[in-house]
N, C-alpha and C positions, 0 to 999 in steps of 0.2 A: 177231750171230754165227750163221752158221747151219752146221750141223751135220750135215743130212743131203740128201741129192738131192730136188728137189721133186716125183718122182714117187712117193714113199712116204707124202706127206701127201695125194697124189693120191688115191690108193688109197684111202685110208681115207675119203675125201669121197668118192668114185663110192660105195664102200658102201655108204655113208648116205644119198646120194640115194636107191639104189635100192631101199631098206630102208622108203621111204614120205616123202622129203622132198615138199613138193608147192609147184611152181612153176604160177605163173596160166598157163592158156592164154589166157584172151577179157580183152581189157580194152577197152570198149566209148570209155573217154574217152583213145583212144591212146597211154597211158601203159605198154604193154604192158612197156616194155625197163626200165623204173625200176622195178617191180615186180619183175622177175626178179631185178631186182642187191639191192633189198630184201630179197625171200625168201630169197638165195641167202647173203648175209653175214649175216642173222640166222639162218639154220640152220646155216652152217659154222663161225661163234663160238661158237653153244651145241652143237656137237659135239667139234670142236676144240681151243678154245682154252686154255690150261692154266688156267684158272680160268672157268670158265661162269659167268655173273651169270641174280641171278634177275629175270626179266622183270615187275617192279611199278611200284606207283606211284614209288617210290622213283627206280627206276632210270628211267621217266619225265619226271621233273623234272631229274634229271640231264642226260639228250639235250637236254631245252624249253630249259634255261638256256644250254648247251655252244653251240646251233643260235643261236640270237636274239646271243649274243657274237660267233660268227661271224659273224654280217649285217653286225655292226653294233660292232665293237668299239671305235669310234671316238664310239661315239655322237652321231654329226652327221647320221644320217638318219631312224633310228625315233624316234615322241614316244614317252612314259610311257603314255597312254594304249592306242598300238598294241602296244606290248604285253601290257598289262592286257587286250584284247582275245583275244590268242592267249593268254593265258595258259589261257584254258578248255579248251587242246588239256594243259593242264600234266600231268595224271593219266592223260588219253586216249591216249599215247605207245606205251605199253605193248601194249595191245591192239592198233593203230594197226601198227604193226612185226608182231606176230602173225600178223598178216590180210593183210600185205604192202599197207597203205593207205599213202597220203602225202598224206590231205588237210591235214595241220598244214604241208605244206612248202609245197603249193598254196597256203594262205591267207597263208604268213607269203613265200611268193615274190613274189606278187603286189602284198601291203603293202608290201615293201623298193621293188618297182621303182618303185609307186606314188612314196614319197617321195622316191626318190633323181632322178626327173624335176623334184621339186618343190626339191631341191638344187640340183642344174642350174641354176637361177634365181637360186637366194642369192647364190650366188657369184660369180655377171655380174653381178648388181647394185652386191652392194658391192663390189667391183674398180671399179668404173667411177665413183667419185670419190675423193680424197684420205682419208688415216685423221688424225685428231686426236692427233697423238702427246704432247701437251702433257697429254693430262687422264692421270689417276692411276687406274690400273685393271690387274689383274693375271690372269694365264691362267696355268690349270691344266696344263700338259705332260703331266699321268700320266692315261692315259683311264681305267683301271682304277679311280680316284678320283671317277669321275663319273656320274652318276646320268643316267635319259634327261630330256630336254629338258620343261615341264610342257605347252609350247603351240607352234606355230610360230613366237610372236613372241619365243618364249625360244632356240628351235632357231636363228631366224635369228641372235642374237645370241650365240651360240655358233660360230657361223660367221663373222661379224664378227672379234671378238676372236683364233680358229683365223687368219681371215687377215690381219687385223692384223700375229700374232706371226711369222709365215712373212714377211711384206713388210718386217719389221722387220731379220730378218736378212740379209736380201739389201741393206739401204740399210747395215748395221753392214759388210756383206763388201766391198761396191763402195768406203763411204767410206775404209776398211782399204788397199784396192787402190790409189786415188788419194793417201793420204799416204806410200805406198810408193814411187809414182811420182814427187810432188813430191820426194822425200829424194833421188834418186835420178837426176832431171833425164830422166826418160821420156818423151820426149816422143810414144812409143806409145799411152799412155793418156789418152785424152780426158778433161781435166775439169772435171767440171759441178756445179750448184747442188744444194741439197739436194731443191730441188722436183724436180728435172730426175732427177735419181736416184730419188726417190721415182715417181716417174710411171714411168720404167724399171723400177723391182723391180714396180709392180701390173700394168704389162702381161705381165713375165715369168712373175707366178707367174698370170696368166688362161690364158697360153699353157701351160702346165704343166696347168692343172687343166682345161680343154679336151681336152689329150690323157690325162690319169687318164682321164676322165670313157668319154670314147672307149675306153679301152683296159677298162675295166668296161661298157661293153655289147656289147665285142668277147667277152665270155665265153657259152659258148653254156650250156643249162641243163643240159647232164651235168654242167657246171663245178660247179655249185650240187647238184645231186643229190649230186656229188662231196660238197660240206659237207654234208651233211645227213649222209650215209653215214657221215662221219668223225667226227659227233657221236654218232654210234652207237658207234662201233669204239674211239674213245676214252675210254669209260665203261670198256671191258675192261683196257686199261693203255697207256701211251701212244706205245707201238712198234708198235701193231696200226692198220692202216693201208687203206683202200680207196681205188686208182688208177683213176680212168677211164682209156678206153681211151689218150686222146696220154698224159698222163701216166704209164701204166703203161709206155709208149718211154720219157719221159724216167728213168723208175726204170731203167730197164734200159739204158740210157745211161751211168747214172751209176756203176750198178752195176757196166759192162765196163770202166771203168778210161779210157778213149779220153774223153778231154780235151782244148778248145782253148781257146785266148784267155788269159788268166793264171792261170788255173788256182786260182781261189778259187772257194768255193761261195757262193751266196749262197741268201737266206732272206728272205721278210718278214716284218717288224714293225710294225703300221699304218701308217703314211704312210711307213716305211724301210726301203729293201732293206740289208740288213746282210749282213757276211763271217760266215757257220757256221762254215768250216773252210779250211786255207791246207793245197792240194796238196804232201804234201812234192817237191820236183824242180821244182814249175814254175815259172812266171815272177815269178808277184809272191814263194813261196817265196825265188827267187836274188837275189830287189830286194831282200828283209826288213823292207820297211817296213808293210807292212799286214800288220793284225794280228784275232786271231777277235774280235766286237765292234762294231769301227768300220761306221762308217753310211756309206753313198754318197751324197754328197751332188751333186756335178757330176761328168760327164765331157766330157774334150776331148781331140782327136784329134791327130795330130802337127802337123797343118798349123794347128792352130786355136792363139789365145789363150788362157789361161787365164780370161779374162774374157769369151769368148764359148765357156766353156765350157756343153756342153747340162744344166742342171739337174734332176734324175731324183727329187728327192722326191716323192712321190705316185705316182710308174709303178710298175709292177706288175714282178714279178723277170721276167719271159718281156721284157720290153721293157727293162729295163737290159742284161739279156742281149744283146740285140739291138745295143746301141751301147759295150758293153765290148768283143764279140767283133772278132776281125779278121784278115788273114793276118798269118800268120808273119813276122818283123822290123821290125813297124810298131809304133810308141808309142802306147800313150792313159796319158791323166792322170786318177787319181779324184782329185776332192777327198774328203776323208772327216773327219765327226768321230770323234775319240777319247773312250773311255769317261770320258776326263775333261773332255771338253766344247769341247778344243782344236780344232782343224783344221790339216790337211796336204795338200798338194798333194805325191800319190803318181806318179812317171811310171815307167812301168812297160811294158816293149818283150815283145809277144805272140812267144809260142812256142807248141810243143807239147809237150807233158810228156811228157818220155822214160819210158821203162818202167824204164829201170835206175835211175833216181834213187829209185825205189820199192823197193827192194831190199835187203837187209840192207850195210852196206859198213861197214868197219874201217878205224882210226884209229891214230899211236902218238903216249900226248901222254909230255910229259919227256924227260927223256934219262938217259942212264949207268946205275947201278942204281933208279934211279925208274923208269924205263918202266910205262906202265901202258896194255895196253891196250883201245880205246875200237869199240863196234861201233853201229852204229844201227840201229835196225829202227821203221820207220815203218809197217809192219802184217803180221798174220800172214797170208801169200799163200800160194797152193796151189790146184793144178788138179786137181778131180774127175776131170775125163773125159781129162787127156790126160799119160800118164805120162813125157814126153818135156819136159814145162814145167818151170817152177823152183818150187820148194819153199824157204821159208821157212827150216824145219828145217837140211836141207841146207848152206842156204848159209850159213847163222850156224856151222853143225858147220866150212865149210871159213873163214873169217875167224877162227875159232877158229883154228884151221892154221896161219894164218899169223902169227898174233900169237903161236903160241908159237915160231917160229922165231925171232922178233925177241927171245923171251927176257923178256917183260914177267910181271911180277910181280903185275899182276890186273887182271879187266877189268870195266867199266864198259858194261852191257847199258842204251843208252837207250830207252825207251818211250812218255818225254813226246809228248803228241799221237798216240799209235797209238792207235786207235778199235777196233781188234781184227782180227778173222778167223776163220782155218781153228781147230777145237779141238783137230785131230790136231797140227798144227805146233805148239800150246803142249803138247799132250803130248810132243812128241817136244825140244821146245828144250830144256825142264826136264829130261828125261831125260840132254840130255848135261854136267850137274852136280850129279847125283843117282844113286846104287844104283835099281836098282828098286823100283819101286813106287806107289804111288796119288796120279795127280797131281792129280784135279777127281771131282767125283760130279755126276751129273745124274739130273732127277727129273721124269718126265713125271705130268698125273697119275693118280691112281689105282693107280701102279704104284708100287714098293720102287725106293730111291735106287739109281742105277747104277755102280758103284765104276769111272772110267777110271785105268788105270795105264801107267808104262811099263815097258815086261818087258823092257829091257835092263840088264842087271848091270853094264853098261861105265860109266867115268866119262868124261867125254872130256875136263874140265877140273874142277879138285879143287884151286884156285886162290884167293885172293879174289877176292870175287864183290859189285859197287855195283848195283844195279839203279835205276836215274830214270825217276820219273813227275808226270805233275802232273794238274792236274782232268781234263782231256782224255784221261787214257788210263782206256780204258773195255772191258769184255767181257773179251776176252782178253786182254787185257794188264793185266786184274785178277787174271785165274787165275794167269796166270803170277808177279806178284808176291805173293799171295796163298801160291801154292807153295812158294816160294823163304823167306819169311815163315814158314811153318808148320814149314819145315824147318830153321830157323834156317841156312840155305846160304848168305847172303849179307845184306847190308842193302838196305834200303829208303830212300830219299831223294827228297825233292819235297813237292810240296800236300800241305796237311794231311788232304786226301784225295781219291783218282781218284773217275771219277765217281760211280760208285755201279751199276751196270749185269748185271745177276744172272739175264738172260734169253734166251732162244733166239727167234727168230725165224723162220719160212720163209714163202715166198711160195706162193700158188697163183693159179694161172693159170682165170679164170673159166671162157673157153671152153673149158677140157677138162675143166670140171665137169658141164656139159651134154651133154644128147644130141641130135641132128641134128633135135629139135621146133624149137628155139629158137636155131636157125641165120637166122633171121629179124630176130633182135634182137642179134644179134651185131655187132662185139666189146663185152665187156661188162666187159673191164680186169682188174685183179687185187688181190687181195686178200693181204696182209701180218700173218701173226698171230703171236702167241708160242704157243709150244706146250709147250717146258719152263722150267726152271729151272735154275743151276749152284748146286754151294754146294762150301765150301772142304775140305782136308780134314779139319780141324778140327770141321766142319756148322755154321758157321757161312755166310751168304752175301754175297756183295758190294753187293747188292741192296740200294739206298738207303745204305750205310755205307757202302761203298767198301772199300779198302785203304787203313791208316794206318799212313802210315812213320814209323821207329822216330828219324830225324831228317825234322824239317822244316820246309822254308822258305819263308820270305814270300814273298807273290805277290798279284797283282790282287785275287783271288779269298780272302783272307785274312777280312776282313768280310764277304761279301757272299756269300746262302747258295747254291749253284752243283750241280751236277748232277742226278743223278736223283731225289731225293730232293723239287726245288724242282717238278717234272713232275708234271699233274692227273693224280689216279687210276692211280698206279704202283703197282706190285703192293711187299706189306708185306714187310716183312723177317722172318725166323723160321730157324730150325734143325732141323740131322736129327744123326743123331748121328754120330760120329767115324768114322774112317775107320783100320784099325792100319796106324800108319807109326813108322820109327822117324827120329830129328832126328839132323843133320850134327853131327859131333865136331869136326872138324878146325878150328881157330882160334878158337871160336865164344868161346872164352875171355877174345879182345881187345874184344868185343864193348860191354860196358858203360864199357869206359874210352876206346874209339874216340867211342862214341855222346855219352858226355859231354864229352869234349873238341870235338867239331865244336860241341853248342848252345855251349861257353863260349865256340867261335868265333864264331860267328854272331851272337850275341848283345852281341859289342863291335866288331861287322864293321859299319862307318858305311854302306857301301851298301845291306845288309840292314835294316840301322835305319830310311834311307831310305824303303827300298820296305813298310816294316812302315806309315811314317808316310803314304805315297803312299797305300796298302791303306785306311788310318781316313778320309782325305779324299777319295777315292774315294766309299766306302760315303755320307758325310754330304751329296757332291752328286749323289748320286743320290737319298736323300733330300728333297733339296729340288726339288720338282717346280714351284711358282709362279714365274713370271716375270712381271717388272714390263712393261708393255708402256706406260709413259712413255720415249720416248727418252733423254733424258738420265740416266734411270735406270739402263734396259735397259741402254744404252753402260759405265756404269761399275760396274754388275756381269760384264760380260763382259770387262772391260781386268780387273777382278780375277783373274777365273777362269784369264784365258789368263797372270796376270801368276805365279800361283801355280805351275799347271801345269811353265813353267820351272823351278821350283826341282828335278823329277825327273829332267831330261832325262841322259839317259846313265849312269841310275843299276844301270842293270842290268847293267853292264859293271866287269869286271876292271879295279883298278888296273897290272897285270902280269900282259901275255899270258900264255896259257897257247904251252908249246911245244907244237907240232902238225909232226906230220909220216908220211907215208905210208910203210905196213908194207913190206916189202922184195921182196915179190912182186906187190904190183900198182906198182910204181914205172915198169914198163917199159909198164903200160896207161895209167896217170897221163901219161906223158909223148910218147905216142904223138901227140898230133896239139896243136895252139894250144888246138882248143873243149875237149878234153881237160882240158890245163896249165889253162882260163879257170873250168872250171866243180872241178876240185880246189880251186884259189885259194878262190874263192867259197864252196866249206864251210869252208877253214879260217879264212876269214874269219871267219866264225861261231863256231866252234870258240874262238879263239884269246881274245874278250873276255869269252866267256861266264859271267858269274858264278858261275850254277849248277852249273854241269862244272866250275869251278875248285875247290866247295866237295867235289863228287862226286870228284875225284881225291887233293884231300888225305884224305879218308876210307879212300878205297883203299889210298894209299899208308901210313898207319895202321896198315891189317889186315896188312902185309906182314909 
């Protein structure tokens, strides 16, 4: 969430430069520019950052560990011994950052590439004859469970097994594909012997790990300098961030909202590029089928098979990128695993994500004297510099407007998956269902809490009031239910808690931290720190706890421990103290007989059961990291897993739509044009089976 213009944190770094920071001019082993960017984020984090760490051995062995994970977190390339070698830089870190040196990065650069050449090897080798599927032997999945290699001969058989399990599932998908075909009389699908399939998946996955391999010496060494930097910056807390110079474009890319291709963000996860986050408005958004989680496993393009789909395990997120993207009205298909181990063939037609889909927009579910209504806001948006843009505030005050023309009896503020924004728009939202007064305190440090309030006395709606969230809504859209919460204005509903997210962030731009010496080593990327704190106004903070609502329901995330809280080196949770506010009167009194009656609902509601029961089976296969890598084994653990998985399908969905239908002033923009009437449809598509909205309306309708 950031809060203030980045020329204020500017300011306060050119000070401090000029106050005696000291950047290298001579670096004789021309390493000149890695030095700058060294000296320059270890002196702007310990000026800076709202919690300064002290520079020891301590904090040493931190970065040694953080760095060597990075290399290597897969552990198929360093032995045990190389890093028992580096380890002698373990205590030296400290200093080492002081002095603006990177001999530990130099040795431990040098060691990776060393063995990752001598991987190179492994892996042409055993690709290039048949695996033994018969003998009885099992592979670890969870790398985090894995210790490094004692010798090469152990390495390579760690590499063996690694591609064993990968060749395994490509002869499990292909055999899959072919009994689908015979059921079905395809005579599309060519089919062949088990040898014949097996010889196809080792040359597939050689031609795969060929272009990894490639696409890992396509990284140049600011790439690596980059990790090194972030082993640093992540000891502070895990928002605080160092961009080399292309990736501080792509932050700033991401950051301007301009989006192509389906409009999911992706992320890796060792050998998997996974979905982070699903663009509300864009393309796979309006498919609905992917979801945050799932793995990428193949893509194939409109004109292709699904069985000559390109398989993308092991490439790197810039090269999925590369064959997700495409123009505007073309299909690609992801295959992808699901968190529960299933797989889906997603087709999914490239747009551009409209700007309005991101926008606050209103709903009317029910009818007669039920109305109730429904607004969404998928994040708090607001332009600094240009007073003429849209405003967040604003436009929820005029959806407000118009849902009280329809007459509805209380509305339904959704925020699930709002990641956050502007902190003036959560002041100013909260303001229009509150008297004035103190809606968030922010706490830089060194300084006395800062009381933000809002100083309008108006109410604009004095209504019931459901607010929905679930683990994904983080930052400001903790303040905001945090608020609303404090003030007993409304309930609470969703995950048993948002993320947990209690920090400020701003970005600074390197080269304007310099002066015109070191326009030689330029550009030198940007750096991403936290600088304050929020806390509720209660003084309590969201920071690792989250917000917990006063009903709530089962989800993925039920077992399985999820947001900030699960983040290395995130800053602790603590208190300041209260803030004089006084708490909402009006209805607050249905409160405890609305709240009981939804759990008695909930709690005999068969699809909530469901999803409670999905939630425990979940957690336990994800627990189970070993895999049998004997075929006939492997096969009939996976006809289980996939056979289980069906018992949830469609359990998230309303036995009885919800009514849906569009407020009475935008009905003439609703039906203005086909893509208009197409893409209405299509939320209330959504809208209409949605569980959660089902149970979020009957509460509403409650408070009435």
């Amino acid at each position: 969430m950031k809060i203030y213009k980045w020329k204020y944190l500017l300011l306060g770094v050119l000070v401090a430069l000029t106050l005696g920071f000291y950047l290298p001019r001579e670096n004789e082993d021309g390493n000149r520019k890695d030095k700058v960017i060294l000296n320059l984020v270890y002196n702007v984090l310990n000026s800076s950052h709202f919690a300064p760490q002290e520079i020891n051995d301590e904090f040493s062995e931190k970065v040694f560990d953080h760095f060597i994970e990075s290399l290597d977190y897969s552990k198929r390339f360093l032995l045990k011994d190389d890093v028992e070698k580096l380890s002698t830089y373990r205590h030296q870190l400290d200093e080492e950052i002081r002095d603006s040196e990177l001999q530990f990065f130099e040795d431990a650069y040098e060691t990776y590439n060393l063995r990752f050449e001598e991987a190179d090897k492994y892996y042409k080798e055993i690709l290039s004859e048949p695996f033994d599927y018969s003998a009885n032997e099992e592979f670890e999945t969870d790398e985090a469970k894995l210790d490094f290699a004692e010798d090469e001969e152990a390495l390579r058989d760690r590499w063996r097994k690694y591609l064993k399990y990968r060749v395994l599932i490509r002869i499990g998908d292909r055999i899959e594909t072919q009994r689908d075909a015979e059921e079905k009389n395809d005579t599309a699908v060519t089919i062949k012997s088990f040898a014949e399939i097996e010889a196809d998946a080792r040359e597939k996955e050689m031609e795969l790990h060929d272009e990894w391999f490639n696409t890992l010496r396509d990284l140049d060494r600011i790439d690596w300098v980059g990790v090194y930097m972030n082993s640093i910056t992540v000891v502070y807390d895990p928002h605080t961030q160092y961009f080399p110079p292309e990736r501080q474009e792509d932050f700033e890319i991401s950051m301007s909202g301009q989006l192509e291709g389906i409009g999911a963000q992706l992320q890796q996860k060792g050998d998997y590029v996974t979905i982070s986050k699903i663009i509300t408005g864009s393309a796979c958004w309006k498919q609905g089928d992917l979801e945050v989680g799932d793995k990428v496993l193949k893509v194939a393009q409109e004109d292709e098979r699904d069985d000559e789909a390109m398989d993308v395990v092991g490439m790197s997120v810039r090269k999925v990128v590369k064959y997700i993207r495409g123009p505007k009205g073309t299909e690609v298909r992801l295959t992808v695993e699901k968190l529960d181990g299933s797989r889906q063939v997603i087709p999914i037609v490239r747009d551009v994500v409209e700007l309005e889909a991101t926008f606050a927009k209103s709903a009317v579910l029910g009818e007669g004297d039920n109305k109730v209504g429904y607004i969404k806001l998928p994040k708090f948006y607001v332009d600094f510099y240009n007073d003429s843009n849209r405003d967040c505030a604003e436009d929820v005050k005029k959806e407000i407007a118009k849902l009280k023309k329809d007459n509805v009896n209380g509305i339904i503020l959704d925020l699930r998956n709002n990641g956050g924004g502007s902190l003036q728009g959560v002041i100013d939202i909260v303001g229009l269902f509150i008297d004035e007064g103190p809606v968030v305190q922010v706490k830089a440090p060194g300084r006395e809490p800062q009381v933000l309030e809002d100083k309008d006395d108006a109410v604009y709606y004095d209504g019931p009031l459901v607010v929905m969230v679930n683990q994904f809504s983080a930052s400001a859209s903790e303040i905001f239910a945090a608020a609303i919460q404090d003030y007993k204005r409304g309930l609470i509903i969703g995950s048993k808690s948002t993320f947990g997210k209690g920090t400020v962030q701003n970005v600074l731009d390197m080269d304007r931290a310099v002066n015109f010496t070191y326009n030689d080593v330029k550009p030198l990327g940007a750096l991403k720190l936290t600088i304050q704190k929020y806390y509720r106004i209660n003084g309590g903070t969201p920071q690792l706890r989250g917000v917990n609502p006063e009903i709530v329901l089962p989800d993925n995330y039920t077992y399985i421990e999820f947001g900030e809280k699960e983040q290395e080196y995130a800053l602790p949770y603590d208190e300041i103290g209260s803030a004089k506010y006084t708490t909402w009167k009006k209805g607050t009194d249905k409160f405890s007989r609305v709240i009981a009656e939804s759990k008695q609902r909930i709690a005999g509601n068969e699809k909530f059961n469901l999803i409670d029961e999905y939630a425990r089976w979940l957690k336990n296969e994800q627990d189970n990291s070993v895999v049998s890598l004997n075929y006939e084994k492997y096969e009939l653990e996976r006809e289980e897993s996939e056979k289980e998985a069906k018992k949830y399908e469609g359990m998230r969905k309303t036995e009885n739509d919800i009514v849906v239908h569009s407020n009475t002033d935008d009905m003439p923009v609703w039906d203005s044009s086909e893509d208009k009437q197409k893409e209405r449809e299509q939320w209330f598509k959504s809208l209409r089976n949605d569980l959660y909205l089902a149970e979020a309306l009957t509460v509403t309708q409650d408070l009435e």
